[in-house]
KOLFIPA-336697 format. One record per atom (N, C-alpha, C): x, y, z. Coordinates in steps of 0.1 Angstrom, whole numbers, padded with zeros to 4 digits, always signed. Layout:
% KOLFIPA-336697
XYZ...
END
This chain:
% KOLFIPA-336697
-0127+0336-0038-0115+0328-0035-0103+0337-0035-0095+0332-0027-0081+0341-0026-0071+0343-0042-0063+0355-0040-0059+0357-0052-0047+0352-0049-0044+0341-0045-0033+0334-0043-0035+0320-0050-0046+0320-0055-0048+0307-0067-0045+0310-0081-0034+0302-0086-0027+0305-0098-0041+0304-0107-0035+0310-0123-0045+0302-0134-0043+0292-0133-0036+0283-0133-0039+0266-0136-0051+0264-0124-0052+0262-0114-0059+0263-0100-0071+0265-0103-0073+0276-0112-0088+0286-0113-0093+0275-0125-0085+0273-0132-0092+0265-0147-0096+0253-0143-0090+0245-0134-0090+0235-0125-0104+0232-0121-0104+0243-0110-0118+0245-0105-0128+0247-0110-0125+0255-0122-0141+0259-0128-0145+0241-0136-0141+0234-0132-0143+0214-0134-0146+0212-0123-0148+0219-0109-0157+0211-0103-0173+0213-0103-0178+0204-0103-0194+0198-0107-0200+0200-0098-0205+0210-0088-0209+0211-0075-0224+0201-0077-0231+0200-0087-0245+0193-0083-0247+0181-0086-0230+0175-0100-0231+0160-0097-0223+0156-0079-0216+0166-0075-0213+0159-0063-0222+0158-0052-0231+0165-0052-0241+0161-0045-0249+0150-0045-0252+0147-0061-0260+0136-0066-0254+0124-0064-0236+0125-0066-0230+0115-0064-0229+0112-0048-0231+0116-0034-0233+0114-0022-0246+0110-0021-0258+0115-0028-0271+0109-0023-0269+0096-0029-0263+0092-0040-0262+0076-0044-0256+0066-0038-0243+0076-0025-0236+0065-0022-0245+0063-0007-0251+0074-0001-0261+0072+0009-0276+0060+0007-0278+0063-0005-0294+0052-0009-0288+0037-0009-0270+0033-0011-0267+0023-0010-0265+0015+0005-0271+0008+0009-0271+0004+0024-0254-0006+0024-0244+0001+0025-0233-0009+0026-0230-0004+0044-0237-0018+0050-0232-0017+0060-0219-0030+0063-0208-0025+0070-0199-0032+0071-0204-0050+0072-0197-0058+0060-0196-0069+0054-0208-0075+0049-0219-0067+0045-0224-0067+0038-0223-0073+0020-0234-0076+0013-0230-0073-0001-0232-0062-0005-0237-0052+0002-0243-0044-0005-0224-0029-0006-0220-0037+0006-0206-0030+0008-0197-0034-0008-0194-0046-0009-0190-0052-0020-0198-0041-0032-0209-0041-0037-0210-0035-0047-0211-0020-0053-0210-0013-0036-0207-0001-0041-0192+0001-0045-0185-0010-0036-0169-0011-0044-0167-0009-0058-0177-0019-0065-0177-0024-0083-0184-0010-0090-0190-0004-0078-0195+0007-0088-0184+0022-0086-0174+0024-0075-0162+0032-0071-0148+0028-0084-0151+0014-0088-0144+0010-0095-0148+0014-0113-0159+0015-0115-0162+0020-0122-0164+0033-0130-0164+0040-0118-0168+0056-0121-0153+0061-0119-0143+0051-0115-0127+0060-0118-0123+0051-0129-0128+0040-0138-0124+0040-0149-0128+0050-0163-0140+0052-0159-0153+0062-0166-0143+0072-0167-0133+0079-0155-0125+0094-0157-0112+0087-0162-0108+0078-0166-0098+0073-0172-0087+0072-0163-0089+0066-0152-0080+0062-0139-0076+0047-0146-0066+0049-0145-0058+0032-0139-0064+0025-0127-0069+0014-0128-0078+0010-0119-0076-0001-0112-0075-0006-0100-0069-0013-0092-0080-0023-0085-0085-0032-0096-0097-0035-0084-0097-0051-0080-0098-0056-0069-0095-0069-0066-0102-0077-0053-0104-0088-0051-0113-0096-0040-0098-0099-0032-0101-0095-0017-0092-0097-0006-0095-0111-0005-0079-0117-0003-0076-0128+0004-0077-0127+0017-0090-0133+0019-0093-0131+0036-0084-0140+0049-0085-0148+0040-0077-0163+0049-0059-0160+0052-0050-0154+0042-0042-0148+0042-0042-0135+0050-0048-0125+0049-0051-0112+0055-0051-0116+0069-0061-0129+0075-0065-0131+0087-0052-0136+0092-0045-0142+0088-0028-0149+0090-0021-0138+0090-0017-0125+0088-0007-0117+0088-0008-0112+0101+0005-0113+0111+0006-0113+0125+0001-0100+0123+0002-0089+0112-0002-0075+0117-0019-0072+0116-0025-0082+0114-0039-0083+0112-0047-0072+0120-0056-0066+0117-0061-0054+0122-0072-0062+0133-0078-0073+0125-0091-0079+0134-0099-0074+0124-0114-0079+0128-0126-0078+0124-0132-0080+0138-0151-0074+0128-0161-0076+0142-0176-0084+0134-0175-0072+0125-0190-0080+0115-0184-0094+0105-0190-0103+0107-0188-0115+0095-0191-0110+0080-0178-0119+0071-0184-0115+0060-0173-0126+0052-0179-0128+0041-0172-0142+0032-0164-0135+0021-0167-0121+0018-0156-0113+0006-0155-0098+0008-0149-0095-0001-0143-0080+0000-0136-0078-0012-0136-0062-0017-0127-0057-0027-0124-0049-0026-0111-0043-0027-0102-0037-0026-0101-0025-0042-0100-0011-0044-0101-0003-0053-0091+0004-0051-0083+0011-0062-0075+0017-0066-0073+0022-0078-0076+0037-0077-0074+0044-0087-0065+0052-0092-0054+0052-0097-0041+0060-0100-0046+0069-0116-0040+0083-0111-0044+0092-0129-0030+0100-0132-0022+0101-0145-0016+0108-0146+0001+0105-0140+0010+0111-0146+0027+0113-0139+0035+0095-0137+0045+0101-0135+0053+0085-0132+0054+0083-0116+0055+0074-0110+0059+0070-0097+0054+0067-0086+0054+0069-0074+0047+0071-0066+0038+0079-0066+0025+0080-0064+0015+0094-0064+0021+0102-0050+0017+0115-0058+0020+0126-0052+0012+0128-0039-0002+0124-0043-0012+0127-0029-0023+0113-0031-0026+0110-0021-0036+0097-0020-0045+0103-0013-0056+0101-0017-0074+0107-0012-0081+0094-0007-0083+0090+0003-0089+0078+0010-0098+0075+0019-0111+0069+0017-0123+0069+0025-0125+0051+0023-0135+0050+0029-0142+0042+0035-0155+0041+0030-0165+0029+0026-0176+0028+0018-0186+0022+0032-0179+0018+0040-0190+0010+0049-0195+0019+0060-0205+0014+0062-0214+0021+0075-0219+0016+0089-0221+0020+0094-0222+0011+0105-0240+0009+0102-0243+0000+0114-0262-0003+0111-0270+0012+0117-0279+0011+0114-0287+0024+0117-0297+0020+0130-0298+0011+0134-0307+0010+0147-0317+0011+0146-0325+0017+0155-0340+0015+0157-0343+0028+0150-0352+0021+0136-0356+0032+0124-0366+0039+0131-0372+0043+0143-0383+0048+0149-0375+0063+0153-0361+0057+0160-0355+0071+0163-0350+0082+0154-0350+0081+0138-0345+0086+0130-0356+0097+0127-0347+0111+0125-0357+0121+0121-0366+0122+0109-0357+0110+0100-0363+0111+0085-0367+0091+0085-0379+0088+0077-0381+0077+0075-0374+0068+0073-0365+0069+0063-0356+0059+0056-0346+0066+0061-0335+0058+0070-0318+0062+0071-0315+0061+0057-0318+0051+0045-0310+0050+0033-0318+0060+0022-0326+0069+0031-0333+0075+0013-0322+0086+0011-0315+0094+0018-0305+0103+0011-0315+0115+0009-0324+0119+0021-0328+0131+0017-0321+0144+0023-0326+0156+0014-0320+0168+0013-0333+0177+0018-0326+0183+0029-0337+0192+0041-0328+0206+0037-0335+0213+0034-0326+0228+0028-0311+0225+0026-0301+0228+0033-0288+0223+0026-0285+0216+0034-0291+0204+0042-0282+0194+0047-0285+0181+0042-0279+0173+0042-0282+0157+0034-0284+0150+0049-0293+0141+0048-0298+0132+0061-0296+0120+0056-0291+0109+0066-0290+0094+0062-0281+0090+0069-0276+0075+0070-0264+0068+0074-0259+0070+0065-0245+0072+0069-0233+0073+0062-0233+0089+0053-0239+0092+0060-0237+0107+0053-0226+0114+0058-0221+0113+0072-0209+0119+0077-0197+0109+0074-0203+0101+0079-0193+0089+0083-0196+0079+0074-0185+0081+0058-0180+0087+0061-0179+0094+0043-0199+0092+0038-0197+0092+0024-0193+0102+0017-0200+0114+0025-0197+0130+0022-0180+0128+0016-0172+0120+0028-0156+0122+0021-0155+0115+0007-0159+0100+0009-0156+0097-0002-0167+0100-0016-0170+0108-0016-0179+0116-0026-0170+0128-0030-0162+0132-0021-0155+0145-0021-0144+0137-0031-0136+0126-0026-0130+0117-0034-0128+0114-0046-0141+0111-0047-0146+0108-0065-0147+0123-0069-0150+0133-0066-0149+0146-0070-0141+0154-0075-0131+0146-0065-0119+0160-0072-0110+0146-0080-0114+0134-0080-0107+0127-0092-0116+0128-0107-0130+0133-0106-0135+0136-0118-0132+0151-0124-0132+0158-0113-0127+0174-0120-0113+0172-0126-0102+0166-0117-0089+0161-0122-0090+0159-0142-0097+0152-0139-0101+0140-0155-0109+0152-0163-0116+0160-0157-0126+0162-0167-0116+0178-0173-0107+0183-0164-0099+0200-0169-0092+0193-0175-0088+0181-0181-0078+0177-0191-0061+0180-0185-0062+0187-0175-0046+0191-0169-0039+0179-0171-0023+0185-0170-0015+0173-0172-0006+0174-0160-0005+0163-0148-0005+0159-0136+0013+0156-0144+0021+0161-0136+0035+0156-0136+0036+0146-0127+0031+0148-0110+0029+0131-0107+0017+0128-0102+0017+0118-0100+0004+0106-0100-0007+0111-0090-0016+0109-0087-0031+0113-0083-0036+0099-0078-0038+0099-0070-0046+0083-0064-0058+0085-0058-0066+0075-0060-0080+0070-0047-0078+0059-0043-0076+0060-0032-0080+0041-0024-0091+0043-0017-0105+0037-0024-0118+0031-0018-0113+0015-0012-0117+0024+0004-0118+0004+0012-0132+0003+0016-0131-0011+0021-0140-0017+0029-0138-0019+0046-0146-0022+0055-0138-0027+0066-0136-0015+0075-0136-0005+0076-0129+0004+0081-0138+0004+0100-0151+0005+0100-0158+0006+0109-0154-0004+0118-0148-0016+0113-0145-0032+0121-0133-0035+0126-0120-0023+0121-0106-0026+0123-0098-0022+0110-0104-0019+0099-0092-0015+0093-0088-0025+0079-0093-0037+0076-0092-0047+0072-0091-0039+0056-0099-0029+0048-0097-0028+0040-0082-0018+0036-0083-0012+0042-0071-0003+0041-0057-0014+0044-0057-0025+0052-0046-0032+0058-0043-0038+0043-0056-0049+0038-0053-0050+0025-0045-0040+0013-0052-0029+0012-0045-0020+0004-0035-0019+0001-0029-0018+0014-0012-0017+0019-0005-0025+0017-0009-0039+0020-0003-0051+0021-0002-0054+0002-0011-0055-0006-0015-0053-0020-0002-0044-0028+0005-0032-0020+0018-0028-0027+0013-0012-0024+0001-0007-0026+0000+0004-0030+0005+0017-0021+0007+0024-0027+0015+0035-0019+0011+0053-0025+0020+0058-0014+0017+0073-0017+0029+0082-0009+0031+0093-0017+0040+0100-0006+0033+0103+0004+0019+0110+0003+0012+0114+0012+0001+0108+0018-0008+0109+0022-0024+0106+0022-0034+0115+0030-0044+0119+0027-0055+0128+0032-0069+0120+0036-0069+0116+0048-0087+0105+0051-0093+0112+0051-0104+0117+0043-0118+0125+0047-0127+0123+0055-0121+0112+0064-0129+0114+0072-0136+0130+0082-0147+0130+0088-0155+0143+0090-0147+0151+0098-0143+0163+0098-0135+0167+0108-0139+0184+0112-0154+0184+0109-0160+0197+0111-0149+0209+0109-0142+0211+0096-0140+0218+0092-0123+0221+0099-0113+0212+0109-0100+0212+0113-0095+0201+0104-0079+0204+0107-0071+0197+0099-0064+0186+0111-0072+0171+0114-0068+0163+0122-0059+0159+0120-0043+0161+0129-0032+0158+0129-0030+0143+0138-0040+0140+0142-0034+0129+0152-0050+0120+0162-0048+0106+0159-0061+0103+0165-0059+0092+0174-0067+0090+0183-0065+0081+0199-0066+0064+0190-0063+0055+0198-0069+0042+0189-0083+0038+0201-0085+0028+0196-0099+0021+0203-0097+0004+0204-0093+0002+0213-0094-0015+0213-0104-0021+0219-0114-0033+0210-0128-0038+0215-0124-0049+0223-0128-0049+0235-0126-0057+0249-0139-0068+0251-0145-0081+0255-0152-0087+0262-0146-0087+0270-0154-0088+0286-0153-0091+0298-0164-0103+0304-0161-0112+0308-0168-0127+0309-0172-0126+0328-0183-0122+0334-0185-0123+0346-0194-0133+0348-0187-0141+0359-0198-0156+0364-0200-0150+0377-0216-0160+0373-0226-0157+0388-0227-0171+0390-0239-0174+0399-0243-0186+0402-0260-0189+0401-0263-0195+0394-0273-0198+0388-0283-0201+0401-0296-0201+0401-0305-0201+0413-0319-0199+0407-0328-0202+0410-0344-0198+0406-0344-0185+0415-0353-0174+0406-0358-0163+0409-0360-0163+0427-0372-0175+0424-0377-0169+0441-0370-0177+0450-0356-0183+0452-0349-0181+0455-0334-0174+0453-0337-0165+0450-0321-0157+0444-0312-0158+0454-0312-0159+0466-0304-0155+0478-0294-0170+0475-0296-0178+0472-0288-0195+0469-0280-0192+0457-0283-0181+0448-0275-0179+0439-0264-0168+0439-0256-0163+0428-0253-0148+0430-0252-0143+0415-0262-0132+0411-0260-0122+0401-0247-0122+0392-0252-0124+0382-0235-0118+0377-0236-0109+0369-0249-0103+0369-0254-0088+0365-0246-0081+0378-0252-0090+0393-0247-0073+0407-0228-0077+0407-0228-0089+0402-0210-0090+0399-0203-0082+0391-0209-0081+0380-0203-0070+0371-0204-0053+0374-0212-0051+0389-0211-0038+0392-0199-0031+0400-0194-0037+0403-0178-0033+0412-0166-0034+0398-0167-0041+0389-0160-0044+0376-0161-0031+0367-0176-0025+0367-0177-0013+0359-0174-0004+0368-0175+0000+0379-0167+0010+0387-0152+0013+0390-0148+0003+0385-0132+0001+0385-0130+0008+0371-0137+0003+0358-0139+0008+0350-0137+0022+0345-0149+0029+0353-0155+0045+0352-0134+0048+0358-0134+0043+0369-0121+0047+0380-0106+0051+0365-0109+0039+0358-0096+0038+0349-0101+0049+0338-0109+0054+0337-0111+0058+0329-0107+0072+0331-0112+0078+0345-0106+0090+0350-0091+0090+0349-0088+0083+0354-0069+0082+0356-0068+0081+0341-0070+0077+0327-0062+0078+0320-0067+0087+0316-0073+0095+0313-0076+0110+0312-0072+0124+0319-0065+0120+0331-0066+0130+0339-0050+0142+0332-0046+0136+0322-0032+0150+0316-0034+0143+0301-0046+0149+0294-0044+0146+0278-0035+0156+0269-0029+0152+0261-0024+0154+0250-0031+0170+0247-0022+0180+0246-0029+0193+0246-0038+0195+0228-0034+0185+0223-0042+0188+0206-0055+0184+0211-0057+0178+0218-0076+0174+0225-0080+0188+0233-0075+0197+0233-0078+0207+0240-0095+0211+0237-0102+0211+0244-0114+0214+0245-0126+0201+0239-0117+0185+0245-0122+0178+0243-0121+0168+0257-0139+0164+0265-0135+0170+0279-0129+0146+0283-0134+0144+0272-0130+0126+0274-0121+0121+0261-0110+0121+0255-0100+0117+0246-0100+0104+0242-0101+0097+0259-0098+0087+0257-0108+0073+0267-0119+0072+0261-0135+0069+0265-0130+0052+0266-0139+0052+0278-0140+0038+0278-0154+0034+0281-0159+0028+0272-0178+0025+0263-0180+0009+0271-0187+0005+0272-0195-0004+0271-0205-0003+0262-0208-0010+0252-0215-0010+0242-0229-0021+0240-0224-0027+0244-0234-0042+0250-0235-0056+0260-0244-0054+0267-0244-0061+0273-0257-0075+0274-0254-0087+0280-0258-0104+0279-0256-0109+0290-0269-0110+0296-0268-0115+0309-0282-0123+0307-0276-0140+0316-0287-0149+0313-0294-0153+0304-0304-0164+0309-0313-0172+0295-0328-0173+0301-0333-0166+0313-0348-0172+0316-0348-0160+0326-0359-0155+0325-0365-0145+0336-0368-0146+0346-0367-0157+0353-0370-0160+0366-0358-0169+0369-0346-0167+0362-0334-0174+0368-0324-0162+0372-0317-0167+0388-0305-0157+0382-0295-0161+0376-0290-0149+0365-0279-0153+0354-0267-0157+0365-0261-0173+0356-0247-0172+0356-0236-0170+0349-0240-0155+0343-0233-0152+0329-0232-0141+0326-0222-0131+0327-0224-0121+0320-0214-0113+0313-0219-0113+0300-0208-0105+0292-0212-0089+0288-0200-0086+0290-0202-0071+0283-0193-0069+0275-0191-0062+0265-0186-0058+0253-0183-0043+0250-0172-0038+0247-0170-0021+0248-0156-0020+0243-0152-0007+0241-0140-0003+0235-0129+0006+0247-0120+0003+0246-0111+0010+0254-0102+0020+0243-0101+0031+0249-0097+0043+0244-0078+0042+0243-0074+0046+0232-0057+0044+0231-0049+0058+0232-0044+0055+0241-0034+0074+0241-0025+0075+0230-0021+0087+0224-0015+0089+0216+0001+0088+0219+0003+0073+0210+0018+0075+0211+0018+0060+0219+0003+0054+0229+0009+0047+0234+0004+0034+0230+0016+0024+0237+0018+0012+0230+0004+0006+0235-0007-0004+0227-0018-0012+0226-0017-0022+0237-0001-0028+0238-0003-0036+0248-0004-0034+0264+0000-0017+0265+0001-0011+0278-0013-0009+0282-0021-0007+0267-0037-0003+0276-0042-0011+0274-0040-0025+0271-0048-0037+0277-0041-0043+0292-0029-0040+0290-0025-0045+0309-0033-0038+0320-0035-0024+0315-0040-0018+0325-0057-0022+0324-0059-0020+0315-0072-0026+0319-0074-0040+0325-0068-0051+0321-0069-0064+0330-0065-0061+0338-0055-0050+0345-0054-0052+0356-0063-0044+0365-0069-0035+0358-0083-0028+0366-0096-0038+0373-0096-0048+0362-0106-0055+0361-0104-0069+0370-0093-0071+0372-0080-0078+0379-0077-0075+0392-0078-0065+0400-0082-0061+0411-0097-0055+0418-0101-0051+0410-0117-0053+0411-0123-0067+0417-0118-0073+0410-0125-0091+0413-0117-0097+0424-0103-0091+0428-0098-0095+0438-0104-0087+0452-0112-0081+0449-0120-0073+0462-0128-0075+0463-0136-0082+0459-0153-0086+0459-0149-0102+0462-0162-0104+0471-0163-0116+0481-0164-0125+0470-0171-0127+0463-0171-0136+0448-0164-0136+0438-0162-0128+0432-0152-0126+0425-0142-0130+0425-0134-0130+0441-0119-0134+0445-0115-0149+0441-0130-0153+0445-0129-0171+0436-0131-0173+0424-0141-0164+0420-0145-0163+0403-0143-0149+0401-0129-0149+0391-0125-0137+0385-0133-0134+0377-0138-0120+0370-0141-0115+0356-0131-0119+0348-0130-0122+0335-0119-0126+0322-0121-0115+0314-0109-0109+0311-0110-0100+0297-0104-0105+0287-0112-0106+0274-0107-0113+0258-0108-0100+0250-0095-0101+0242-0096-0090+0233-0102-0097+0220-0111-0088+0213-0116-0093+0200-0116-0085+0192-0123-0084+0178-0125-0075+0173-0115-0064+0166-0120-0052+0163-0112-0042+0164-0103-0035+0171-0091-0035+0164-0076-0036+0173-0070-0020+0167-0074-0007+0170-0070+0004+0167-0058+0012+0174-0050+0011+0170-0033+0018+0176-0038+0034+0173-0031+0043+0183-0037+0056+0177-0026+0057+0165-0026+0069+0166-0018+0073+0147-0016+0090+0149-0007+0094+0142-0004+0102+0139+0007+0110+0127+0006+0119+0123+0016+0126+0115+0027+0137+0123+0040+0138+0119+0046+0147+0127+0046+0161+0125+0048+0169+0135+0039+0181+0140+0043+0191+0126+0059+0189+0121+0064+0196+0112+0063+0191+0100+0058+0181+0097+0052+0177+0080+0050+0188+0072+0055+0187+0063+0049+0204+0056+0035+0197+0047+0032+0184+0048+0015+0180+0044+0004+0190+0048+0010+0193+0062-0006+0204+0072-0008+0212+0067+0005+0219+0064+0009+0232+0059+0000+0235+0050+0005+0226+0037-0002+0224+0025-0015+0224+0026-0020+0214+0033-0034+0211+0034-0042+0226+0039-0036+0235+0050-0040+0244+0054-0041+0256+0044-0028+0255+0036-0031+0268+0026-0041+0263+0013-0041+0254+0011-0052+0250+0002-0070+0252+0008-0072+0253+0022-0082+0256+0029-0081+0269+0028-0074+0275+0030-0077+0289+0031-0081+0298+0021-0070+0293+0012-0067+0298-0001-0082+0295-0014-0088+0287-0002-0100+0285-0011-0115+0285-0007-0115+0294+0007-0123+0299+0014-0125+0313+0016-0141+0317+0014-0140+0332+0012-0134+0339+0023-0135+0335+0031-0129+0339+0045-0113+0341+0046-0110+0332+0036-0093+0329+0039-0085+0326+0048-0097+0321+0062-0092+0317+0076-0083+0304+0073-0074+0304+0078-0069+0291+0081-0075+0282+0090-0074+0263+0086-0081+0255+0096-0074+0253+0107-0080+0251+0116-0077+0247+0133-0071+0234+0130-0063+0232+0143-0053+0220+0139-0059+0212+0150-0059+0196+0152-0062+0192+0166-0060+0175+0164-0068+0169+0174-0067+0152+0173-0083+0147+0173-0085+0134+0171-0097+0133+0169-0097+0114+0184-0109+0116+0191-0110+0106+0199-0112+0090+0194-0113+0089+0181-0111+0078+0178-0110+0070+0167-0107+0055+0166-0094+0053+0158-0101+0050+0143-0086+0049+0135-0094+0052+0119-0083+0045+0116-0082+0047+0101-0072+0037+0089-0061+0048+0090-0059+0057+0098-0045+0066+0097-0031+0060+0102-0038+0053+0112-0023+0048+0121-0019+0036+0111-0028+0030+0103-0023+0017+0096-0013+0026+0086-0017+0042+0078-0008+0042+0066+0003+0050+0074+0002+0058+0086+0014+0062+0091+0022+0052+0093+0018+0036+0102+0025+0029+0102+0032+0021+0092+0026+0025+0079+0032+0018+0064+0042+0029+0061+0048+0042+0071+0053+0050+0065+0045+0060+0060+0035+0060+0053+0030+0073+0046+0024+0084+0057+0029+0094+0059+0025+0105+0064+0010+0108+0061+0001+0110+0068-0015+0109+0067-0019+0118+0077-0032+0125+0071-0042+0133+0079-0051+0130+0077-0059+0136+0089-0078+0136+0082-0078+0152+0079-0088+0155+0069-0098+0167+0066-0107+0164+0058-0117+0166+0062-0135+0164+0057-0143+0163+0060-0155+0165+0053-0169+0170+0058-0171+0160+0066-0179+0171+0075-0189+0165+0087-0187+0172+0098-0193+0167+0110-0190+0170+0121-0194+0152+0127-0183+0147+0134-0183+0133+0139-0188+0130+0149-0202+0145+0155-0210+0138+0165-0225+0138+0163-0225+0137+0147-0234+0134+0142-0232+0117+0137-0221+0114+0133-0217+0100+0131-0225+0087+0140-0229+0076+0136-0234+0065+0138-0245+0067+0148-0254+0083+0148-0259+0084+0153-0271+0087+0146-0287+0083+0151-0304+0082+0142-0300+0101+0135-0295+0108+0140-0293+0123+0130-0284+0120+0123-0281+0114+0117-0266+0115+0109-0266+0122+0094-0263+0133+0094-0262+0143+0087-0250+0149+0077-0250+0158+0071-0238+0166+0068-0246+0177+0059-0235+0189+0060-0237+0206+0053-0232+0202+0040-0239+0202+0030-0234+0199+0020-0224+0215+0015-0229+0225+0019-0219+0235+0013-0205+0234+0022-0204+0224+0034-0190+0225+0042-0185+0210+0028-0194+0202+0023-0189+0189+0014-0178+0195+0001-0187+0209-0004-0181+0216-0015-0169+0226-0011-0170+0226+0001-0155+0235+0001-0144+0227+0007-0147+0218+0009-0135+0208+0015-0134+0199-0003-0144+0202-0016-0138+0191-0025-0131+0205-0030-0128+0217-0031-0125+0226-0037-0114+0226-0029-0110+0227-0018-0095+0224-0011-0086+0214-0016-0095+0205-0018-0088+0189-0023-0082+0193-0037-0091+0195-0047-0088+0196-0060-0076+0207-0059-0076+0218-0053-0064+0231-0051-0049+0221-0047-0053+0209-0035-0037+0204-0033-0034+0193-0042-0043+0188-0050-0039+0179-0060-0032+0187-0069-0035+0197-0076-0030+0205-0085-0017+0203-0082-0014+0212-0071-0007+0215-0061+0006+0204-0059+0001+0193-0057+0007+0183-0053+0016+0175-0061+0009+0172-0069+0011+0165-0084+0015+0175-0096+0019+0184-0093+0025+0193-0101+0019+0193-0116+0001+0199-0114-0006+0200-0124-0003+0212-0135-0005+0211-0146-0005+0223-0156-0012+0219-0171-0014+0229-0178-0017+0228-0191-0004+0232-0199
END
């Protein structure tokens, strides 16, 4: 490590636990919290537990969903769920905390367990140094790194001049809903750090994602006569071509922090429902997908433009002109987000990477293609990044992995800017 880490720094460190943080990421991987889940809920009660264990001030509480769902700034949901809790962990100093450490407990589902390298998505196994499972990038690695440098905190006995936080949410994969609560709840921070995965850069800025239905009507008909009917499978193929079309055009001059990123701003179809009988043709078809948000730009500009892609599409097509496609926004409603370019947070965050890497390189700076709980705390005011383990194209995919040695140098960065931040000493 560089000789630019004070003693306090070094005494610090020699408190991090490299093999309970390991043990503590296989525990939160063997936990199946997939988004609204109970099983999400109880890894909360046990996040809530293991920062009273280090003698955190503990924040732990069941979201008012019904209220939450009433606040015009409501992020949306996608998965159903009847509860939720909300955690907060403050250690040490008077006021505002100095730095807030914040992840996410939920997962998305793991799919077809046939495609997975390893048997169980949920067993948490360790193949030479990588950890295999859902939610091993996305996004438990961080919040293991989380719990980590608030146990080293607790366990070097240092005395924090100001405050130290964790906010464990829920919700994150669906819109945001746990972090929205947090915020709304009072809690605050000068700064904040998402660990979310960021293969080893310091993400200054990320695209949002808004989840779209599109409703195409056909005309219903028996198979062996289809010609009396019309597809609303072959109706929705001029609709997805308009699609691919918008997709080019809003990509065509990205934001130079995406640099060597060749789609920023993706437009998915994620599922599709067409018809009820195999020898009818459907008069129905929905498809479901996310539209990609430019940085900076307003949510309601990239849903005009998409109805109106989708909106002239159907005005070209011989059926369609009478029976439009409908687009309904649902779901997850992601604004992009960002921190500004001169924050001295980067800064910080950067010399705490370097300064705690044998290498002493400094991290690469950049944006990330899609949306997270940053734009909600930027928009509450707090200045926010991501840095943390993973790499996010292993995320919500049958490999979902992480380097556990990139997990321990991203919690040894953390612990360096808490120090740092919160104006630690003995």
């Amino acid at each position: 490590m560089s000789a630019a880490l004070s003693t306090t720094e070094r005494r610090v460190l020699d408190h991090l636990d490299g093999d309970a943080l390991v043990q503590g990421l296989v525990d939160l991987v063997r936990v199946p919290s997939i988004t609204g889940s109970d099983a999400e809920s109880d890894l909360q009660f046990r996040q809530a537990e293991d920062l009273e264990r280090s003698g955190f001030e503990v924040d732990a509480w069941k979201l008012d969903l019904p209220a939450l769902a009433a606040d015009p700034e409501f992020p949306g949901t996608e998965a159903p769920r009847v509860e939720g809790y909300g955690v907060v962990g403050v250690l040490g100093g008077e006021g505002i905390p100095a730095l807030v450490l914040q992840g996410h407990v939920d997962v998305v589902p793991t799919g077809d367990p046939a495609k997975w390298t390893i048997a169980d998505p949920f067993a948490g196994r360790i193949i030479g140094r990588t950890l295999h499972g859902r939610g091993a990038c996305d996004m438990k690695a961080g919040v293991a790194v989380n719990a980590a440098v608030a146990a080293t905190l607790a366990r070097s006995r240092v005395t924090l001049e100001r405050p130290f936080a964790v906010h464990s949410v829920i919700s994150e994969e669906d819109g945001g809903l746990g972090a929205f609560a947090t915020l709304r709840r009072g809690h605050r921070g000068e700064v904040a750090v998402l660990t979310e995965p960021t293969s080893g850069r310091i993400v200054v800025a990320n695209a949002g994602a808004l989840t779209f239905r599109i409703l195409v009507p056909g005309r219903a008909a028996h198979g062996s006569t289809r010609l009396e009917g019309v597809s609303a499978f072959e109706a929705f193929l001029p609709v997805h071509r308009a699609l691919q079309d918008l997709e080019r055009a809003r990509n065509s001059d990205p934001d130079p922090l995406f640099a060597g990123l060749p789609l920023p701003y993706p437009i998915s179809i994620g599922r599709i429902a067409a018809g009820d009988w195999a020898s009818s043709v459907p008069d129905l078809l929905t498809a479901e997908g996310r539209l990609g948000v430019r940085l900076g730009e307003d949510p309601g500009q990239a849903r005009r433009e998409l109805e109106q892609a989708v909106a002239e599409a159907s005005a070209r097509d011989l059926w369609l002109a009478d029976h439009p496609a409908q687009v309904v926004w649902h779901g997850g409603q992601f604004a992009s987000g960002s921190i500004h370019a001169a924050h001295p947070l980067i800064d910080e965050v950067a010399r705490s990477v370097a300064d705690t890497r044998d290498s002493g390189a400094s991290p690469l700076r950049g944006a990330a293609p899609y949306g997270s709980d940053l734009r909600l705390y930027a928009a509450d005011g707090i200045p926010a990044l991501h840095y943390g383990p993973g790499d996010v194209r292993f995320a919500h995919a049958p490999r979902e992995q992480v380097d556990l040695d990139e997990v321990l140098e991203v919690a040894a960065a953390l612990v360096v800017l808490a120090v740092r931040r919160c104006g630690a000493h003995y």
